[in-house]
Structures are given as C-alpha cells and as structure tokens.
C-alpha positions as CSV (number, residue, x, y, z in Angstrom):
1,X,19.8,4.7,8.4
2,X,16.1,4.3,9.8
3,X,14.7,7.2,9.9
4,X,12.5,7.5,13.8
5,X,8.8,8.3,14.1
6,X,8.9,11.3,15.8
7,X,8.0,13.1,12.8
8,X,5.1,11.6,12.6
9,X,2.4,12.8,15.7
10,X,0.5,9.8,14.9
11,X,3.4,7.7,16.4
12,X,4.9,10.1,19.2
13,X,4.0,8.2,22.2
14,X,5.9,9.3,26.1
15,X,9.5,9.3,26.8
16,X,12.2,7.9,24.0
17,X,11.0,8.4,20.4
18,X,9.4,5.2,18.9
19,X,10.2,3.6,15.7
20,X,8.2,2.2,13.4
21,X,8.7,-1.8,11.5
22,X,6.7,-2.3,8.7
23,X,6.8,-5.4,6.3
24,X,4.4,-6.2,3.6
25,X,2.9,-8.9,1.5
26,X,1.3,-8.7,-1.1
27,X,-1.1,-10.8,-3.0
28,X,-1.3,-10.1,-6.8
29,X,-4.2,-11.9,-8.6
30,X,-2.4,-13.2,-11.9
31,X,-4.0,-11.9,-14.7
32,X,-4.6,-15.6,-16.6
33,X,-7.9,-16.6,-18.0
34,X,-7.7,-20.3,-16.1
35,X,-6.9,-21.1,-12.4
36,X,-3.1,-21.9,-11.4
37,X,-3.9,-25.8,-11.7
38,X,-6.9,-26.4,-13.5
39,X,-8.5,-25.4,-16.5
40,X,-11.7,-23.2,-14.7
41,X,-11.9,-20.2,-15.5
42,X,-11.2,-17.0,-13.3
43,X,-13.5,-14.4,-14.5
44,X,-15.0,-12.2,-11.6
45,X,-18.8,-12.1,-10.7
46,X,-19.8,-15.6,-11.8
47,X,-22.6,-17.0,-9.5
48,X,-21.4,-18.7,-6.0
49,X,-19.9,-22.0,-6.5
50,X,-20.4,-21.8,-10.4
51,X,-16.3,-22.0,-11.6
52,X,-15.0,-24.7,-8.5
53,X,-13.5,-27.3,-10.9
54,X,-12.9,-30.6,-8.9
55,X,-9.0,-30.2,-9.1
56,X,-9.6,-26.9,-7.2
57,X,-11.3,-29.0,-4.5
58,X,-9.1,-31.9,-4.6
59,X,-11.7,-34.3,-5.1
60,X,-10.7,-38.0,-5.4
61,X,-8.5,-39.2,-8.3
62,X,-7.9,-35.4,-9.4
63,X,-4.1,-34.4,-10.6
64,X,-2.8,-30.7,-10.2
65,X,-1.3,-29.3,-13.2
66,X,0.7,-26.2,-13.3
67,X,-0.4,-22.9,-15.3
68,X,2.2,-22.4,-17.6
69,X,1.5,-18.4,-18.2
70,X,1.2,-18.3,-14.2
71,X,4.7,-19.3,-14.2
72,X,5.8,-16.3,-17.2
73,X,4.1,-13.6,-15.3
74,X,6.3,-14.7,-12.1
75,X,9.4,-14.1,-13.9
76,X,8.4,-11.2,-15.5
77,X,8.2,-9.7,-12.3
78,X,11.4,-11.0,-10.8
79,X,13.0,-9.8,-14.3
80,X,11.2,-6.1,-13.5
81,X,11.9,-5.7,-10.0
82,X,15.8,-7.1,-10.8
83,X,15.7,-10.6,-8.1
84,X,16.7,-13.7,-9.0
85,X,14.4,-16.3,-11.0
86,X,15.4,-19.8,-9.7
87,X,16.1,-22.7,-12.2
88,X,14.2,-24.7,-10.1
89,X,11.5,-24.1,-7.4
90,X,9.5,-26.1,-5.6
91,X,5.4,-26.4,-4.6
92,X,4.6,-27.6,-1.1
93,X,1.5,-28.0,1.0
94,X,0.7,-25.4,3.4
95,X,-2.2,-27.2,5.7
96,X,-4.5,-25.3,7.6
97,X,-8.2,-25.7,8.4
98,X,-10.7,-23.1,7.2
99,X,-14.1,-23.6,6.3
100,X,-12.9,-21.7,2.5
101,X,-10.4,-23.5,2.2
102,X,-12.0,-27.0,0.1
103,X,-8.9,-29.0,0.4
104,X,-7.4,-28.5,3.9
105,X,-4.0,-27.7,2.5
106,X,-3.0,-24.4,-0.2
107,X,-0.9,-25.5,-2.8
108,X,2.1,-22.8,-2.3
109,X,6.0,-22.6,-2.1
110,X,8.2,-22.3,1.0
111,X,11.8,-23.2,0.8
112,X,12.6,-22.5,-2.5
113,X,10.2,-19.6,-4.2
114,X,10.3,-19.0,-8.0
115,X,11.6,-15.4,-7.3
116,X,14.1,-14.0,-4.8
117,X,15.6,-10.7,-4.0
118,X,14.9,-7.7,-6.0
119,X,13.3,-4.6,-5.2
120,X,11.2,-1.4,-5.5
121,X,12.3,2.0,-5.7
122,X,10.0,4.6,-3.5
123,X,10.2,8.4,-2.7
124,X,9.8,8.4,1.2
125,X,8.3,11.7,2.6
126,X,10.6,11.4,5.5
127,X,13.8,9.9,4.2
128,X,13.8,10.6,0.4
129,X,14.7,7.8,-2.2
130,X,15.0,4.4,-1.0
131,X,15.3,0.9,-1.9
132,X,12.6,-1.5,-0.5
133,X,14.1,-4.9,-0.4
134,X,12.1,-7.9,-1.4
135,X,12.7,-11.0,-0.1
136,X,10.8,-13.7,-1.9
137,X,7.8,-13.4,-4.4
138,X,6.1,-17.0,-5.2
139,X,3.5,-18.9,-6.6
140,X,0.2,-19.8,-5.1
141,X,-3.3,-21.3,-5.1
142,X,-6.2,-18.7,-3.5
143,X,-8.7,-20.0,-1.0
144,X,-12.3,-19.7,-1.6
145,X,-14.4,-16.6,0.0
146,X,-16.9,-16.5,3.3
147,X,-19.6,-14.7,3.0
148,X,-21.0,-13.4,6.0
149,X,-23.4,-10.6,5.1
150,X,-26.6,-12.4,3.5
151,X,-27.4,-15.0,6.1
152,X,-28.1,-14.9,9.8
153,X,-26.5,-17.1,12.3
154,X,-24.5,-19.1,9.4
155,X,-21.8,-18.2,7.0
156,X,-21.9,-19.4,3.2
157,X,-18.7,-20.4,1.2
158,X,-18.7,-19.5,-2.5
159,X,-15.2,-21.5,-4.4
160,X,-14.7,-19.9,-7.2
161,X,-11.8,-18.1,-6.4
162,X,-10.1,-21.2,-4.8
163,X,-7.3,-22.3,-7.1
164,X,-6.7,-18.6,-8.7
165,X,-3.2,-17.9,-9.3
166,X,-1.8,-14.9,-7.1
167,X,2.1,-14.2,-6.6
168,X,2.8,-13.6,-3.4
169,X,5.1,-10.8,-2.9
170,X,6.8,-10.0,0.3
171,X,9.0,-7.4,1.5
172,X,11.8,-7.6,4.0
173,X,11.0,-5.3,7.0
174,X,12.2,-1.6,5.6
175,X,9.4,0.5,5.8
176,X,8.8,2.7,8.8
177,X,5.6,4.5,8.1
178,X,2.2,4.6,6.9
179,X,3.5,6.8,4.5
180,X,6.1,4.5,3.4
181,X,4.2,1.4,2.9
182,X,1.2,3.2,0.8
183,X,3.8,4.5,-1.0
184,X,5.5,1.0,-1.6
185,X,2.1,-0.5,-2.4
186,X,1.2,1.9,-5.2
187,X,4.6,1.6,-7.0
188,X,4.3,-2.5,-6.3
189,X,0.3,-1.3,-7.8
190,X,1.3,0.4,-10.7
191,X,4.2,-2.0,-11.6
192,X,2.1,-5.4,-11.7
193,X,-0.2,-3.5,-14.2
194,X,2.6,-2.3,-16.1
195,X,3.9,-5.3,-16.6
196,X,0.6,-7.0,-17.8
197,X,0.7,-9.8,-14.9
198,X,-2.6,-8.0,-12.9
199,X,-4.9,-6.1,-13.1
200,X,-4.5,-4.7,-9.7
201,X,-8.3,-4.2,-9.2
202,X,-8.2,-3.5,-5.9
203,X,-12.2,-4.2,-5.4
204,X,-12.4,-7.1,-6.8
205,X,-9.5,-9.0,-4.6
206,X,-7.0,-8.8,-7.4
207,X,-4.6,-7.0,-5.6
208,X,-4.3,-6.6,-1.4
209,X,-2.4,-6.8,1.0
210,X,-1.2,-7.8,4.5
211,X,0.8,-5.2,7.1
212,X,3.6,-6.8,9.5
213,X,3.7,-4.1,12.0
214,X,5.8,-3.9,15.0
215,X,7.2,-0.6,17.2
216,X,10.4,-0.5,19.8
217,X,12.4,2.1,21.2
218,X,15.3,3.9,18.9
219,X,17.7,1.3,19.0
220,X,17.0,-1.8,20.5
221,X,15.8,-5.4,18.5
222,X,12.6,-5.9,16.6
223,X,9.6,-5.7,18.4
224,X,6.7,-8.3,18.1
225,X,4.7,-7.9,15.1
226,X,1.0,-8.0,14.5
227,X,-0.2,-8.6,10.7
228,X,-3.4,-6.5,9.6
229,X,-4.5,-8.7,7.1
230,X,-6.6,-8.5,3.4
231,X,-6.2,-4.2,2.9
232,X,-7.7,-3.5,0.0
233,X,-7.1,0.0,-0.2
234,X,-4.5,2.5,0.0
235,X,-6.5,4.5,2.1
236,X,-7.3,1.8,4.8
237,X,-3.8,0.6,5.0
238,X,-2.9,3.4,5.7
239,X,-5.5,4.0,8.4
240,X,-5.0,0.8,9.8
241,X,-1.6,1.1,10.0
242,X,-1.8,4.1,11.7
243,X,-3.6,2.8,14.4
244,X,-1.8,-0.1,14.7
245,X,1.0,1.4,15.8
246,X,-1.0,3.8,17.9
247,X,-1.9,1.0,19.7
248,X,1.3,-0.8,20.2
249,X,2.8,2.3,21.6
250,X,-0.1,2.8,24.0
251,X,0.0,-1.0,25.0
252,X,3.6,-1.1,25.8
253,X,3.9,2.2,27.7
254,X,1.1,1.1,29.9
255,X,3.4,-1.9,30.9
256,X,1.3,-4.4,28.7
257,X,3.0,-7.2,26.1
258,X,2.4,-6.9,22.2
259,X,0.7,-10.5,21.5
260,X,2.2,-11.8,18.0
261,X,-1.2,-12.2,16.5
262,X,-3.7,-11.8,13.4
263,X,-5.4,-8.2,13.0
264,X,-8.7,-7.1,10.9
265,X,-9.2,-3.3,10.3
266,X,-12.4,-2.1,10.8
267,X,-13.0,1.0,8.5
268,X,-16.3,2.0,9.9
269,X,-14.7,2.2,13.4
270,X,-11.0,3.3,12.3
271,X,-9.7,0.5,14.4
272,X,-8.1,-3.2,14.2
273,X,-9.3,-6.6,16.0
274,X,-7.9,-9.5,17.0
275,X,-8.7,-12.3,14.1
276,X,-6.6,-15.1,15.3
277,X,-3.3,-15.9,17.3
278,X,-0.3,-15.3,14.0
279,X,0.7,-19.0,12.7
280,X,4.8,-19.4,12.3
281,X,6.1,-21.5,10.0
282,X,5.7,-24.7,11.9
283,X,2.2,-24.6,12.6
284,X,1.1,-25.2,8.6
285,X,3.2,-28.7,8.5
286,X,4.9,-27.4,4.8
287,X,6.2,-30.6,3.2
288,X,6.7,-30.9,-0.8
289,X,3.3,-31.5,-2.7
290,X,3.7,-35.1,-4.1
291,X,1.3,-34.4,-7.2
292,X,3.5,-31.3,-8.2
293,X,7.4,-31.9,-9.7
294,X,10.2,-29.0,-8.7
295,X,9.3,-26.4,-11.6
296,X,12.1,-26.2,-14.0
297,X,13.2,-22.4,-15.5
298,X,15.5,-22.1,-18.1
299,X,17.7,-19.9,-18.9
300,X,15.9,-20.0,-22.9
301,X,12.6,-20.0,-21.2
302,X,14.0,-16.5,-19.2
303,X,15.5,-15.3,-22.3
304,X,12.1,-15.3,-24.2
305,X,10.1,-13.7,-21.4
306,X,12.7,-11.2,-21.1
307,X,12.8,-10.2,-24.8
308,X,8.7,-9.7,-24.9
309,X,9.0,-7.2,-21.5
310,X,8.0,-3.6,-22.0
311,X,10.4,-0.8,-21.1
312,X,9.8,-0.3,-17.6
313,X,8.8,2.8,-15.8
314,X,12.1,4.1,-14.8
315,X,13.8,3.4,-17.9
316,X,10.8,5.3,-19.7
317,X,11.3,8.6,-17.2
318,X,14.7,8.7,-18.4
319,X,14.2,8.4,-21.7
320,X,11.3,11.0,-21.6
321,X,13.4,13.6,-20.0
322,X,16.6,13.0,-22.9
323,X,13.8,12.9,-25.8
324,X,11.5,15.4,-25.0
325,X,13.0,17.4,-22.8
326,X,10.6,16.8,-19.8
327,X,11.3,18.2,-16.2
328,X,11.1,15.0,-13.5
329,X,8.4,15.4,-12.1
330,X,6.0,15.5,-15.9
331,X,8.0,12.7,-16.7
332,X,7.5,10.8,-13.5
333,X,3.4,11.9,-13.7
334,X,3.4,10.7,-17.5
335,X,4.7,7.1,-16.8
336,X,2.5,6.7,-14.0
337,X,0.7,4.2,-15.9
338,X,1.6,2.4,-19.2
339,X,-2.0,4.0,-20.9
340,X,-1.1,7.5,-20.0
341,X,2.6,7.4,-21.3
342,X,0.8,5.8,-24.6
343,X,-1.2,8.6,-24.6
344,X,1.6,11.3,-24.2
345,X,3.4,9.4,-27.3
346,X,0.8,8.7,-29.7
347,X,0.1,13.0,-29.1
348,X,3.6,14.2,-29.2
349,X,4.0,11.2,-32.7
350,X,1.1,12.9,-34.0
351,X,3.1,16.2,-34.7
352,X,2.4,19.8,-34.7
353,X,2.6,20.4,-31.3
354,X,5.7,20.8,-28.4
355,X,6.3,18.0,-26.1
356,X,5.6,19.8,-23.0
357,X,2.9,21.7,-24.3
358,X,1.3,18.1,-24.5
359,X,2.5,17.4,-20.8
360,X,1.0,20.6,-19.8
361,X,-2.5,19.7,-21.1
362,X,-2.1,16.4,-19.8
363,X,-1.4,16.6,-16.6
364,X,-3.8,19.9,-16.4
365,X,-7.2,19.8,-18.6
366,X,-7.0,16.2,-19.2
367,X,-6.3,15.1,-16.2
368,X,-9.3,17.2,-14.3
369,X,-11.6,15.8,-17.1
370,X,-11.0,12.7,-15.7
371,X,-11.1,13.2,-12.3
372,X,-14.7,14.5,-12.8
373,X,-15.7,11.4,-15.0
374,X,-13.7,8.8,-12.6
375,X,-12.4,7.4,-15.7
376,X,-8.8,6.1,-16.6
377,X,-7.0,7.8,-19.6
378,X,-8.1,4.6,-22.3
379,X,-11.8,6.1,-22.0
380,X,-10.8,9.4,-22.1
381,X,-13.8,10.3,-25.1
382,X,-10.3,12.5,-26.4
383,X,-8.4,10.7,-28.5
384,X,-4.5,11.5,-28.4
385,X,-4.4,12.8,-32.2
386,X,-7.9,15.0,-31.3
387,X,-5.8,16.6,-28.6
388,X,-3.0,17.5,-31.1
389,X,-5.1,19.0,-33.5
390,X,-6.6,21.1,-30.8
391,X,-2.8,21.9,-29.6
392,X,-1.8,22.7,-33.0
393,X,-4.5,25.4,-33.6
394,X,-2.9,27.0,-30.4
395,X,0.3,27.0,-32.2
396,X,-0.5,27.8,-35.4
397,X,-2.3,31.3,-33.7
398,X,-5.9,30.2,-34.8
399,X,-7.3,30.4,-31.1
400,X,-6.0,31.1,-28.0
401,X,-5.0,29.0,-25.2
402,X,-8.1,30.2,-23.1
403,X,-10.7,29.5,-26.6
404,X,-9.1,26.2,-26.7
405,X,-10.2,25.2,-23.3
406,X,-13.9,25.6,-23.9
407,X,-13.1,24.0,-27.3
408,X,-11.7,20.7,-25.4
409,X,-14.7,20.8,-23.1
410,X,-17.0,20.5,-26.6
411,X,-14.5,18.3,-27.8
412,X,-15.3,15.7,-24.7
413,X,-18.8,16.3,-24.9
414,X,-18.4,14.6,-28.6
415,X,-19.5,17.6,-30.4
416,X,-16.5,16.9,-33.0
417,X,-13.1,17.5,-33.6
418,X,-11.4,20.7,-32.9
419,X,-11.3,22.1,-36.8
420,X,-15.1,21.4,-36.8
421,X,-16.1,22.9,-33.2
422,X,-14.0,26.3,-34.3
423,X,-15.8,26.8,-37.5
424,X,-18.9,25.9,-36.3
425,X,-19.1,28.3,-32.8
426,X,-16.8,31.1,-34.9
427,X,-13.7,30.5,-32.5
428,X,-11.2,31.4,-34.2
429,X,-9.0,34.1,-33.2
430,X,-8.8,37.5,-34.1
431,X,-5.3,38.5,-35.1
432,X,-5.7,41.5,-37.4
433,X,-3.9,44.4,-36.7
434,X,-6.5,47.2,-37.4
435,X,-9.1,45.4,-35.9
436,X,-7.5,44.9,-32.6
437,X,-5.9,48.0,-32.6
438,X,-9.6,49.9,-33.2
439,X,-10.8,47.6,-30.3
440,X,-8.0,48.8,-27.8
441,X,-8.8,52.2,-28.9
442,X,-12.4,51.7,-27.5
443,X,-11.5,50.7,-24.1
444,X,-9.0,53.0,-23.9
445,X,-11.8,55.7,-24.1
446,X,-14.5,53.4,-21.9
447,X,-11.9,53.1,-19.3
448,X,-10.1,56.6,-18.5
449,X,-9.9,56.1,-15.0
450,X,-7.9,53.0,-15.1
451,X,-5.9,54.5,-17.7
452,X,-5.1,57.1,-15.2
453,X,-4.3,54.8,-12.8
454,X,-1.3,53.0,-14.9
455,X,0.1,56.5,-16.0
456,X,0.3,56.8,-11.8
457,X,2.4,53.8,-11.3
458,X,0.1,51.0,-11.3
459,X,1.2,48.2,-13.0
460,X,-1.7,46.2,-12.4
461,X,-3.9,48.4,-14.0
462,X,-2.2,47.2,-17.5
463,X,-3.5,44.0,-16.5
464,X,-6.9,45.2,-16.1
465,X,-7.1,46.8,-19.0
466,X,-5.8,43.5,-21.3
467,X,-8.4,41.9,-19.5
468,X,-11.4,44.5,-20.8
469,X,-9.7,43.6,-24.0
470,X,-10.0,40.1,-24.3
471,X,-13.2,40.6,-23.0
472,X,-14.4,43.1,-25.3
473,X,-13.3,40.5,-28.1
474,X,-15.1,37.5,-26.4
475,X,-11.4,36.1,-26.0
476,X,-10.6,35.3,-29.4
477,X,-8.0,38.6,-29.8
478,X,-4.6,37.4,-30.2
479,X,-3.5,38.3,-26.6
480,X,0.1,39.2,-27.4
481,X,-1.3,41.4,-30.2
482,X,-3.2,43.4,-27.4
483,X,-0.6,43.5,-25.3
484,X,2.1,44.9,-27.7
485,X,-0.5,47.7,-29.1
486,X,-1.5,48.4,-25.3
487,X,2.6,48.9,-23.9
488,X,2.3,51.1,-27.5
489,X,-0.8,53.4,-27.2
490,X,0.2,54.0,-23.6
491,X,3.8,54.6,-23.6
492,X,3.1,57.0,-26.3
C-alpha cells in the first residue's frame, strides 16, 4: 500500500493529506575505456573538444559500431537487479535539437531496451522494506556539455563526452518521498560500483539523475509530473525534490494547474526553474537507426557474463551473518561497498582475531579515520593484516583496548606496524599480579575519601577508583586485573 505524506511536514499542505509520485532515471556512465560507438577514448578532464572522434559527430561517410563491453555491463546489471536481458534489442534515433548535441539525433533504444523488469531492494523510513520496480534500463550515446560559466553573452560546447556510453536506468513510479528516492539512488549507487559497470563519480557526470515528481490527493489518479533534471547529488535531490513537491502542493491549492514541464534545481537558492516544456514520446520522431542492426544476446553470451559476476551484496549480508556470526546491521555496513567487505575478509583471513571484533574496529576507529581523511577504505594507510596484528595484541593481553587506539592512530600516521610501535613507545601492558596489586594498594591510600564513599553505597565510586588505576599505570594495567584485585581489597 502507498504510504501518504503526512508524515512528512515538508509535504503537509491544507485540507486532505497529499501523496507523493516519484519516478527516477538514472544515467550511469559505463565504466569502458572507448565511447559506445567509436574507438575515442572516455577519460575525464581532457581539454575541450580534444576526444570528439568524427563517428561521435556523425560526420559524412562515418559508420557507428557498437561497444561490445558496453553491451556486458548492460547485462550484468539486468543479471544483478534480476530483469530480463532481451535476445534481441534494438537502437533507434531519438532527434532533438540542442546546440551539445553534434548530430541532431542520440543514438538510444525505445521499443525494445536491452534490459527489462528487475528491481532494487530499499529500507523506506516510512514504510520499511520495499521493492522498487524497474521498468526498462537501456543503452545510450551521451550528448556533449555547454559551458556557460567562462564567457559572457555566449555559451561554448566542449564534445568530448558525446558518444560515452551510459545505461539508462528507469524506475516505474514507486517512490513516495525524498527519503525514498535518495535512498533508491544510493543502493542503485552502490550497486553499479559493485558490479564494476561505473564508477559512480557523482562529480564528474558518471552517475546522475532525473526526478519524475507529481503530487494528488489520497486516492485519486496520477497527477502531472514535472522532471528535475541532471541531480548530481544525494543531497540536492533530495532538496529539490523537497521543494518540488512543496510547490506543487502550493500551486494546486491556490487553484493553479501543474504544467507537465522540464525543471533545474538551483542549489544556491534551494529552489527549481522552469527549463523547458517536458517532450513525450512523440516529439523526438524515434524510428530504428539504419546504421545500427537489432543487437543479438545469447543465451552463451549471458551464460559467460553471468559466471564472471561477483557475489552480490545481499547474498554477501547473508553469508556474513551464517559465517561470522555478524548482527544485520554490521553485516549490512560491511557490504556497503565491495572494498570495505574485502577489507573485513582479508582481516578476519588473516587470523588471530574474532570476527566482530574486526567489525567493531571497522565500523568504529576505522571508519572515523576516514571520515577525517575523506578517503575511501582502498587508501586507508592501514592495511587489513596491520589491523589484525594490532587486534591480536588485544587478544593475546599485550595492550589494552584503550593502548591500542593510540597505537592505530601511530599506526595511520606510518610510524610502523603495531609489534614495532609497542616496543618502541613501551606499550605493552602490565599484567603482573604483584605489581598491579602494589599499584591498587597506592590509590587505595591516595584516595580514602572515595573509598569511603563505595563502602556507603556508591557504586560509582568503584568506577572512579578503576579509573585512578588505569591512570596511575598510564593505561597499560590489565584492566580486568584491577578490577578483580579492587572487588578483592574492598570486599575484604
């Protein structure tokens, strides 16, 4: 069942409650080294105008010819998100005029896409676990880029993204709420990288998206949509989106008429504009590219793309739960991204050390280390069998979980391996019996007032006094050693 807006203040508007349509496509940025029909290359940050190959511009006497690992990437994803991959599709010629686009028409599919059906499992804040259906994903040329910025009263086109290969991916209209669709678009996100067919670099254009947004009354038909188009971050889609439907809601309660129409967000202003009037179907004249033959898909060609797939995040939650004994949410944190569950592996393979001691450290001091370097996990200066060492001498009793955090913090610094920062700073912990006993006998004697204070009921002050112990020793006692000949000396 749809779940209503009125949960949401951002959507509450007068009278009935208001329901929110969302839809979403997505363009993913395929990650191949040459362009979906030509041989140019597709590296980002190449000089204006520098990697336009004539076939990209259709110029005289040119033949398209189809990226073969374009094509694999496209059914890897229908084989991930569990559509259809057709035996055969077919590549037609959506025309439109724009000053980036060289050729007049975008090479694309229509009737028949190379993917259909499927979809992506999301956690809604509102309505819990749902399925959102996809109902096509196909193949694709990009237009070139205008570039507004660096000249006055004129634009400049740069081409060297026309004729990149993105899959198109779009959604049938399930979402109803910002919420929802960011949290659509970073599963879709962290699938496509998972997979290996983008790099999702949101920044550089490799992965954004367009928001079909439409509001009506609990109950009654679709309303007219507007698209908010080329978000390129999770944060301004959901922004947008927000205010989208703020002002829809607005509109029609003050007796106005939602115009089906083409929407830009303006971060610096939180608001959309109108782009253009919304094209159907109709307008862009589709008809089958004559230079292109129907693209043929076996079921041997499937076959082989599915047996070089990797295990897919939800099979790899699972299986981290049964193996290693993870609660849900570490194992749904670890296989966030195929580089962090690597990392979790190649730790827990390394031995010596619990599995969820290694989640634990993971998703705490690991994860906070970088945060504050705003790196990803295959930087991390940490290397999975340096952070088993370090969790083994925790194990093995020769620090203690507190020593081994300013250990790590040495350890990312690059001031050695956890063996070598120990002996060098004299970390390791203190664990004999006489010696901590002699130094729980000192603060016993430095301390009588808190001492009095635990014999007259106050459990805390047992804490306090552990704490002038591990002090006392510079935290390297053993601090179940301290408690034990603490509960002794003062239940005695």
């Amino acid at each position: 069942m749809a779940q209503t807006s009125t949960t949401n203040p951002a959507y509450r508007g007068s009278g009935p409650s208001w329901e929110v349509v969302i839809g979403l496509e997505t363009h993913a940025q395929l990650s191949t080294a040459s362009k979906i029909f030509s041989g140019a290359p597709t590296a980002f940050g190449a000089a204006p105008n520098t990697q336009a190959s004539a076939v990209d511009i259709a110029l005289p006497g040119v033949l398209p010819v189809l990226n073969r690992g374009a094509v694999e990437r496209a059914i890897r994803f229908g084989l991930a998100v569990g559509g259809n991959v057709a035996a055969k599709s077919v590549f037609a010629r959506k025309n439109y005029f724009y000053p980036d686009l060289p050729k007049g028409y975008q090479i694309s599919q229509y009737e028949i896409p190379v993917v259909q059906g499927g979809g992506v499992d999301i956690v809604s804040p509102t309505r819990g676990a749902i399925r959102v259906r996809l109902t096509r994903a196909h193949l694709e040329e990009d237009a070139g880029k205008s570039l507004h910025e660096d000249y006055h009263g004129m634009s400049g086109i740069d081409l060297n993204r026309a004729g990149t290969p993105l899959l198109e991916i779009v959604t049938e209209p399930d979402l109803r709420s910002s919420d929802e669709a960011v949290a659509y678009a970073k599963a879709l996100h962290g699938l496509v990288r998972w997979i290996g067919i983008c790099d999702g670099n949101m920044q550089e254009g490799s992965f954004r998206c367009d928001a079909n947004v439409s509001v009506r009354r609990a109950g009654e038909p679709l309303g007219t949509r507007c698209e908010i188009k080329n978000l390129n971050s999770f944060r301004f889609m959901q922004q947008a989106i927000d205010y989208e439907v703020r002002r829809q809601i607005a509109l029609v309660e003050e007796g106005g008429t939602v115009v089906q129409e083409t929407r830009l967000y303006d971060p610096d202003r939180d608001e959309t504009r109108s782009m253009r009037s919304k094209e159907d179907a109709q307008d862009y004249r589709y008809f089958p590219d004559p230079d292109l033959p129907p693209l043929a898909i076996s079921g041997e060609w499937i076959a082989r793309v599915k047996a070089g797939m990797p295990e897919l995040p939800e099979a790899m939650r699972a299986r981290f739960g049964t193996a290693y004994g993870l609660p849900d949410h570490d194992a749904a944190m670890l296989t966030a991204s195929r580089e962090t569950a690597s990392y979790f592996e190649e730790a827990v393979r390394a031995g010596g050390v619990e599995p969820k001691t290694v989640a634990n450290w993971m998703l705490g001091e690991v994860s906070a280390a970088l945060n504050r370097a705003e790196i990803d996990i295959a930087a991390a200066p940490v290397k999975p069998p340096a952070l088993a060492g370090l969790l083994a001498r925790i194990a093995d009793g020769t620090i203690s979980g507190k020593i081994a955090k300013d250990v790590f913090d040495a350890m990312w610094a690059g001031e050695g391996d956890a063996d070598a920062i120990i002996a060098k700073k004299g970390l390791e912990q203190i664990s004999d019996e006489g010696a901590i006993e002699k130094l729980v006998d000192g603060v016993l004697a430095a301390n009588a007032s808190i001492v009095a204070e635990f014999r007259a009921g106050k459990e805390k002050a047992f804490n306090s006094l552990v704490g002038k112990a591990m002090a006392a020793s510079k935290g390297k006692a053993n601090p179940a050693q301290v408690n034990a000949i603490l509960k002794r000396k003062l239940g005695g």
